[in-house]
C-alpha positions in Angstrom: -9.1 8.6 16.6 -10.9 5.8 14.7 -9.5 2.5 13.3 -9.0 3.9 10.0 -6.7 6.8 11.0 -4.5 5.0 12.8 -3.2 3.1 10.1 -0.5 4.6 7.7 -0.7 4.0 4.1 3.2 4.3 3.1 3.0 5.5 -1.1 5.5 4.2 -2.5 8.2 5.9 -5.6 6.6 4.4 -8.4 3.5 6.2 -7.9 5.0 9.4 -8.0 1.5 11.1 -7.8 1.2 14.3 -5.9 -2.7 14.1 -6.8 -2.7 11.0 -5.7 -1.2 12.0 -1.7 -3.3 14.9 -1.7 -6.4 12.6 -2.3 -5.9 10.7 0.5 -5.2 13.3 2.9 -8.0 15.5 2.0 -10.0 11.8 2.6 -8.5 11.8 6.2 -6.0 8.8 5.3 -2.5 9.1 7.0 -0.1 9.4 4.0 4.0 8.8 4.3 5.5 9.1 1.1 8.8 7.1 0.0 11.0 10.0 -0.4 10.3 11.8 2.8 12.2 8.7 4.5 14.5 6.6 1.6 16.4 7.6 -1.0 15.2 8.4 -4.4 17.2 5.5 -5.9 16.7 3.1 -3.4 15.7 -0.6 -4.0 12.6 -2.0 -2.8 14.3 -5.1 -1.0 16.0 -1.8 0.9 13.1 0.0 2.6 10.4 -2.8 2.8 12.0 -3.9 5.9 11.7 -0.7 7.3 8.5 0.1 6.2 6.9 -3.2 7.9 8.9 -2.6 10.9 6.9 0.3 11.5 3.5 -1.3 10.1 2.5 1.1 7.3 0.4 -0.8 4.9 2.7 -0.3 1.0 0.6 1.4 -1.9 2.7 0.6 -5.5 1.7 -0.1 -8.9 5.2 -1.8 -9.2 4.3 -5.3 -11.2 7.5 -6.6 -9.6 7.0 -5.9 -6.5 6.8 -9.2 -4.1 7.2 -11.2 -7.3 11.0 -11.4 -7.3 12.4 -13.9 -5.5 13.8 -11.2 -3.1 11.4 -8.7 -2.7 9.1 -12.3 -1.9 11.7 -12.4 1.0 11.8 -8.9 1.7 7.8 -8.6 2.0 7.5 -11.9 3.9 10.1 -11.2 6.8 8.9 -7.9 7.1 4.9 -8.5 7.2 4.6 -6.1 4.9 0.8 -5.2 4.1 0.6 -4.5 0.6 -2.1 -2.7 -2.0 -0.7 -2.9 -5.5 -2.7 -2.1 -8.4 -2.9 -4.0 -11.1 -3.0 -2.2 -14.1 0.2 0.2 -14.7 -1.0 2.4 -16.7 -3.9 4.8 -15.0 -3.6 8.5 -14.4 -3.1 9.6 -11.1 -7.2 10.7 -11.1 -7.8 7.1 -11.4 -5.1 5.9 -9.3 -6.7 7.7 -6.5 -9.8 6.5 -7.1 -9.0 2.6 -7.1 -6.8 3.1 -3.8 -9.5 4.9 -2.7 -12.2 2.3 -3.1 -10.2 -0.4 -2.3 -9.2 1.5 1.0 -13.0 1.9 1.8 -14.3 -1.0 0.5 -12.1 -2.8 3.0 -12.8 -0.6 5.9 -16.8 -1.3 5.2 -15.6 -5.1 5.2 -13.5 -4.8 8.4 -10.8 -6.8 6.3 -8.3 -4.1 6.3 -9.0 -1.6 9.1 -9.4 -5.2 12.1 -8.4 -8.0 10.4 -5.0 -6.8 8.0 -3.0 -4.6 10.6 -3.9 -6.5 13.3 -4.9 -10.1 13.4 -2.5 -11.3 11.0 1.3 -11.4 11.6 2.2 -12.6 8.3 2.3 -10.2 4.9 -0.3 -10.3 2.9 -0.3 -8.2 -0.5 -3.2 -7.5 -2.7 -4.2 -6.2 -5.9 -6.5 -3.1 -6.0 -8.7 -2.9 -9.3 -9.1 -0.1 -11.3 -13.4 -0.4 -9.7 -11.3 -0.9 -6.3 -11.8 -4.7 -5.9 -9.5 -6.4 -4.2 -7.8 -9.5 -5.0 -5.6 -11.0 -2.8 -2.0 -12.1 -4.2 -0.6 -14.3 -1.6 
């Protein structure tokens, strides 16, 4: 199994794109999706805990997320690894695309499949680009 496949992207609600999952599956990426393991209504301060407990890296296009004060906490405590995209308003075609380049772009880097998962025991959360840059948030 290589680097890549061992790490678990975690998709969360607010994409809600079944293109998007299928995407990354058919592109070999290990996919859990929010609602296979939290309920539909539940609030992100909820299952980011969880999540980072068991060291799936978060995709979200949720502006808020780890901007509140206690999501901040939430993503923090939990070491949450985070992708979120920055604009809120792409398809799920191109939704796909920027977590897909993002997700490669960091692999061809080594920042995300060695350094992210790994090295660091703090959270880190980025922004992935609509071209799949990456810019880190804090």
């Amino acid at each position: 199994m290589s680097q890549s496949q061992s790490i678990v992207f975690f998709v969360d609600r607010c994409l809600g794109s079944k293109r998007l999952i299928e995407t990354l599956r058919n592109s070999g990426i290990s996919v859990e999706i929010h609602d296979d393991h939290f309920q539909k209504g539940a609030e992100d301060v909820d299952w980011l805990p969880e999540v980072g407990k068991r060291g799936w890296v978060v995709l979200t296009k949720d502006a808020r997320s780890g901007k509140r004060t206690s999501e901040k906490i939430a993503v923090a405590s939990a070491r949450v690894k985070m992708f979120a995209l920055a604009s809120q308003n792409l398809s799920g075609e191109q939704m796909s695309e920027a977590f897909l380049k993002a997700i490669r772009l960091s692999t061809y880097k080594s920042l995300f499949m060695n350094i992210l998962p790994h090295l660091l025991p703090k959270s880190i959360v980025m922004d992935a680009l609509k071209c799949g840059k990456i810019v880190k948030c804090y």
